[in-house]
RODO-5544 format. One line per field, with one value per residue (C-alpha): chain; y, z, x. Coordinates in steps of 0.05 Angstrom, whole numbers, plus 5000, padded with zeros to 4 digits. Example, Ala and Ser with C-alpha at 12.3 -4.5 7.8 and 13.67 -1.06 7.14 Angstrom:
BEGIN
chain	A  A;
y	4910  4979;
z	5156  5143;
x	5246  5273;
//
This chain:
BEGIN
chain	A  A  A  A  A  A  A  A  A  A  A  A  A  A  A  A  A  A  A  A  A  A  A  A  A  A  A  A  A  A  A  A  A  A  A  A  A  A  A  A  A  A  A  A  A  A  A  A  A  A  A  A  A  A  A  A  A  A  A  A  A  A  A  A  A  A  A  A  A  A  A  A  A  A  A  A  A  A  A  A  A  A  A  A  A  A  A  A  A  A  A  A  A  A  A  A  A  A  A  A  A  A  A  A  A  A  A  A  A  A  A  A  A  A  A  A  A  A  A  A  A  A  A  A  A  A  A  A  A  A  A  A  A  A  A  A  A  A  A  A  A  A  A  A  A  A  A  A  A  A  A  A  A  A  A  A  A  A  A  A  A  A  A  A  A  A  A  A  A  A  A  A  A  A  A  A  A  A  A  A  A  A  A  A  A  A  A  A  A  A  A  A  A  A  A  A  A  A  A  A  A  A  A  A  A  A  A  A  A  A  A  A  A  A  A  A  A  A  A  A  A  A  A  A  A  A  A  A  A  A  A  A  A  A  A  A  A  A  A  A  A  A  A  A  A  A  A  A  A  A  A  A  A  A  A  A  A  A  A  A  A  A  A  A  A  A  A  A  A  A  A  A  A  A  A  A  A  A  A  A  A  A  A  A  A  A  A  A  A  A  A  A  A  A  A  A  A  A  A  A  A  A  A  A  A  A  A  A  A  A  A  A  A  A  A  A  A  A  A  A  A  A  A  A  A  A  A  A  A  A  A  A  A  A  A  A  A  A  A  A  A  A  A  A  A  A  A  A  A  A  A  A  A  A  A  A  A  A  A  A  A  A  A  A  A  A  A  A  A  A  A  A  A  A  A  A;
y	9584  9616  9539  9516  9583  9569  9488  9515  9505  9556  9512  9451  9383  9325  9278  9247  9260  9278  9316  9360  9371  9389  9442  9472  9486  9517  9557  9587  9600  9657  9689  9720  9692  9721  9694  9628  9629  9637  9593  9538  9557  9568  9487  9460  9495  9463  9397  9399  9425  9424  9353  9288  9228  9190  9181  9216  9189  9200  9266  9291  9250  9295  9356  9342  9335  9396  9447  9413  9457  9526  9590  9607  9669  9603  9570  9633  9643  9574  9575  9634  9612  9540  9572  9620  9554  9515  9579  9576  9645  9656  9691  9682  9767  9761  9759  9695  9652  9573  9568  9522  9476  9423  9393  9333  9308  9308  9356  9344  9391  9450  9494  9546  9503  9533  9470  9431  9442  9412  9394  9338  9321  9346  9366  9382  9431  9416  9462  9477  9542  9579  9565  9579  9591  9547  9504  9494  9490  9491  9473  9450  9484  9438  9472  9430  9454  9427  9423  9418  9361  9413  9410  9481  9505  9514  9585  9587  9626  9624  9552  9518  9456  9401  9397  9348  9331  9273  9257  9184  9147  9076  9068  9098  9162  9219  9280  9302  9370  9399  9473  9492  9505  9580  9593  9585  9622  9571  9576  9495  9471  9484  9429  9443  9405  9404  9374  9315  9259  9240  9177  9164  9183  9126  9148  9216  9219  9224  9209  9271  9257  9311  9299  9362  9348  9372  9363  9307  9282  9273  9282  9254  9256  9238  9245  9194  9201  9269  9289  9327  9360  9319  9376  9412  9350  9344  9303  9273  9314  9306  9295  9362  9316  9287  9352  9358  9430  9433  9409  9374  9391  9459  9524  9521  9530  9534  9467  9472  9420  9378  9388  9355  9407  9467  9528  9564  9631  9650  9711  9667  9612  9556  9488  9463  9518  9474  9521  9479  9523  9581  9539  9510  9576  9603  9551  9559  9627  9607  9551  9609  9655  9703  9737  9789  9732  9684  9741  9770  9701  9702  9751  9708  9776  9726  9735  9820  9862  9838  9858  9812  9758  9757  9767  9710  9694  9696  9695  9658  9700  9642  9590  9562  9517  9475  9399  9383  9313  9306  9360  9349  9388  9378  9423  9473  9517  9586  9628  9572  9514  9482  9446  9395  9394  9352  9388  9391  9468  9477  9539  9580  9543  9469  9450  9411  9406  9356  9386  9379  9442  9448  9515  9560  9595  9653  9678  9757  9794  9721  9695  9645  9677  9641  9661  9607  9560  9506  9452  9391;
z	2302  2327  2339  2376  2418  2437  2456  2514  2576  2629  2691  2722  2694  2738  2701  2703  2712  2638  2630  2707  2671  2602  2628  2679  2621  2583  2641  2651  2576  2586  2641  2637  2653  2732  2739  2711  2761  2817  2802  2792  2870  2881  2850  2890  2954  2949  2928  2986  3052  3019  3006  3065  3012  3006  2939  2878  2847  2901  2917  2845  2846  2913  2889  2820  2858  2902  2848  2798  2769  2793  2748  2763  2814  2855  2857  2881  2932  2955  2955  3002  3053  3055  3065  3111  3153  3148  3168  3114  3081  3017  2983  2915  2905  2934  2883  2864  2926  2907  2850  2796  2820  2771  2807  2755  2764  2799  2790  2781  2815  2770  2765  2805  2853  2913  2938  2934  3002  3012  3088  3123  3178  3207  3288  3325  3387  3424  3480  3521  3512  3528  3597  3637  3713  3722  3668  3649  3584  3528  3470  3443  3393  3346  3308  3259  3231  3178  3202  3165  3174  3238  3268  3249  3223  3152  3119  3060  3046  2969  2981  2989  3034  3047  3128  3156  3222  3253  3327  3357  3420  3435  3357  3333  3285  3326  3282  3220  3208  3138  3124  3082  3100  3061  3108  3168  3210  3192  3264  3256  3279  3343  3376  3413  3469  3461  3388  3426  3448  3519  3503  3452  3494  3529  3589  3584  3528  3458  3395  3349  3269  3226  3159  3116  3036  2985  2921  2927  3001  3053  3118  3183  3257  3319  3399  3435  3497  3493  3554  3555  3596  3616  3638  3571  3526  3490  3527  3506  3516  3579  3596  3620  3656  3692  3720  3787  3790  3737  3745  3691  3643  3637  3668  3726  3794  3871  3908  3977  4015  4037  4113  4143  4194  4190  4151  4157  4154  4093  4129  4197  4177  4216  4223  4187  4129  4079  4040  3973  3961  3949  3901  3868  3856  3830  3785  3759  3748  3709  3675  3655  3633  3677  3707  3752  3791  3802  3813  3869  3903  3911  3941  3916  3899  3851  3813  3809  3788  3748  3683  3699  3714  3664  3606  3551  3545  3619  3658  3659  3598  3552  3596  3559  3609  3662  3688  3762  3767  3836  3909  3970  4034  4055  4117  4158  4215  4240  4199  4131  4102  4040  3980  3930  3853  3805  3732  3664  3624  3564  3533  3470  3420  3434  3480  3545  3606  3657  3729  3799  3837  3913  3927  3994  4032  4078  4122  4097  4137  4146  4075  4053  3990  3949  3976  3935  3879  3873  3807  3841;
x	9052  8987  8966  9026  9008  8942  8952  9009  8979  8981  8960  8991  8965  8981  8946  9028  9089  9099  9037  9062  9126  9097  9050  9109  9157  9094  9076  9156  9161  9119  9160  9220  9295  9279  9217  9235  9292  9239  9186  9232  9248  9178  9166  9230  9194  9124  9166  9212  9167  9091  9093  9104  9126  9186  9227  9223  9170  9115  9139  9129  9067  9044  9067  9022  8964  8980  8987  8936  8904  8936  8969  9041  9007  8972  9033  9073  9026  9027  9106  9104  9055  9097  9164  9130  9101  9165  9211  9250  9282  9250  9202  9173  9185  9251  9320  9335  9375  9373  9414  9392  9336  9313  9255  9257  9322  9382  9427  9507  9564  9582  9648  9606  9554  9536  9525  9583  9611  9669  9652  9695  9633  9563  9565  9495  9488  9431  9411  9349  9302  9246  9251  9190  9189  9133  9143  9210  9246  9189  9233  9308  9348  9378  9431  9476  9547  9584  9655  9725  9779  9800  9733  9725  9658  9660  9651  9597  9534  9488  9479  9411  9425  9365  9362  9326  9306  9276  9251  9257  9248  9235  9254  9194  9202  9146  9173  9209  9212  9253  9286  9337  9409  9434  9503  9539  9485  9432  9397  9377  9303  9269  9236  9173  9159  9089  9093  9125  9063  9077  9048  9106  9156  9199  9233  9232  9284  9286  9340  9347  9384  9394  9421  9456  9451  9500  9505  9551  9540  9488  9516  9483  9487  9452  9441  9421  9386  9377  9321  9257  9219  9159  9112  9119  9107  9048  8984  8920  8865  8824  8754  8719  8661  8714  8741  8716  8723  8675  8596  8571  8630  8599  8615  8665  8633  8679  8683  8662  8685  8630  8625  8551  8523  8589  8574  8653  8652  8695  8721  8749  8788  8785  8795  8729  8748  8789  8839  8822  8766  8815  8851  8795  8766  8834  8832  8762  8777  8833  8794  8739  8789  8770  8839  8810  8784  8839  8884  8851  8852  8929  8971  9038  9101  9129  9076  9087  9029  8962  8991  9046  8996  8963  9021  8998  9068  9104  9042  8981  8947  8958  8910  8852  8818  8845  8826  8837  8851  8860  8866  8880  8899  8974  8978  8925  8948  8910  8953  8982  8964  8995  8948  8974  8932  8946  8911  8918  8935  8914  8932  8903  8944  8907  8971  8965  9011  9005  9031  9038  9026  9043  8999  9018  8969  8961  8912  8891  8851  8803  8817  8859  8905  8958  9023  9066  9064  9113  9119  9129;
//
């Protein structure tokens, strides 16, 4: 006895697919009946969102080689931070809230399966959110419901549905995101814009499938044509040494326009005084991160106090750097003038935003200040 004690194995062994299930009933026949119950849900976690394969075989192979190695407190942990990534409601200290899960096999209905809805079809609500004033909508909210033979949403909660959702357009799959479906307030996936290549992107529109699984029926729908916002979407990364409100790619300097023989005086604007320079050093400032700056170039009211400014969520807080692409003076008079700037934002997260900026000017006390900013 003492011998069959010592040869259990307290770590995953994915040497195969017999030896990963060998050493994960070893490992749960030293916990007790509640802890079994939650690192089978902690294994049906890391199988379900920690691992990108498809079919049963590869995804047990993946999950092997993800928990090779690791005591049941690794694999907790690791169950936790993936649900935590993914969104999903669980924790590995919570009380037990998947039913059974047998990460080896399928599982048939039970008298008592949490799972076996008895749904009739799958609907999806799509609707825009996050809505930026500058920006626009930053994201969708896909939210599926199962529905009866009425159309009715169906009433359930205990279960542990497999949602998953994938992103088209032009044919080509560009996302797939998974969570799991526990009741009738499962809030559904929200699609970021700015996980969503431009480059991939045909049209401006995208095809969104969810499919629901229960124990004895997948369920699957899909929009077609749904649109997105094209200054939210994700684009390539751009060149700083081709930013031409930067020198050399380096630090961020003010463009002057280049006028042969005219020094303007920055305090009397004039005809030879281009606004763009208040622009490009708004945007440099922006570009540098420093606030202050740009902010005192612009006396805009729709932009409200400093603090409001400079919010990282509402304001312009969250700006990294910036790329001008391309500037050019619309309209001059004595007293307004009007600049279009093409630029890319990239903000603190590694996101970037093509735009189209129409900026208005004003003449203050000899200085020309941002009094308007239009996304064209």
């Amino acid at each position: 006895m003492l011998l069959l004690i010592n040869c259990k194995k307290d770590t995953a062994d994915a040497t195969s697919t017999k030896t990963l299930q060998s050493s994960i009933n070893d490992m749960a026949s030293s916990l007790n009946t509640l802890q079994q119950v939650k690192f089978n849900e902690a294994l049906y976690i890391l199988k379900t969102f920690g691992v990108d394969e498809d079919g049963e075989t590869n995804e047990l192979k993946a999950l092997g080689n993800l928990i090779n190695g690791m005591k049941v407190p690794a694999i907790f942990s690791l169950a936790d931070q993936i649900a935590q990534k993914n969104g999903v409601e669980w924790t590995s200290k919570g009380p037990p809230s998947l039913g059974e899960m047998n990460i080896f096999g399928n599982q048939s209905a039970k008298e008592f399966d949490a799972n076996d809805i008895q749904a009739n079809s799958l609907n999806l609500d799509i609707t825009n959110i996050g809505n930026d004033e500058i920006l626009g909508a930053q994201a969708l909210q896909v939210t599926p419901r199962l529905l009866d033979p009425k159309g009715e949403p169906i009433i359930f909660e205990g279960a542990a549905l497999e949602a998953t959702l994938e992103v088209f357009s032009g044919g080509n799959r560009i996302l797939t995101s998974k969570n799991l479906m526990l009741d009738n307030k499962f809030k559904g996936f929200n699609v970021r814009f700015a996980s969503l290549p431009a480059q991939k992107i045909i049209d401006q529109k995208i095809d969104i499938t969810v499919s629901i699984k229960t124990t004895k029926k997948t369920f699957k729908m899909s929009k077609i044509g749904v649109p997105v916002n094209p200054k939210a979407l994700l684009m390539p990364a751009g060149n700083p040494a081709d930013n031409p409100a930067n020198i050399d790619g380096e630090m961020p300097s003010v463009i002057i326009p280049d006028t042969p023989g005219i020094t303007p005086d920055p305090k009397v604007p004039t005809a030879t005084a281009d606004p763009k320079a208040s622009v490009s050093k708004f945007l440099n400032n922006l570009s540098a991160q420093n606030l202050r700056g740009a902010y005192d170039v612009a006396d805009n009211p729709n932009w409200g106090s400093y603090e409001t400014f400079s919010n990282p969520t509402s304001g312009f807080g969250g700006v990294k750097t910036i790329s001008v692409k391309n500037m050019t003076t619309k309209t001059t008079t004595a007293n307004a003038a009007s600049v279009n700037a093409t630029y890319d934002i990239t903000d603190k997260e590694g996101r970037t935003t093509a735009v189209q900026v129409t900026f208005g000017l004003k003449n203050v006390n000899g200085d020309w200040k941002i009094s308007s900013y239009k996304i064209n």
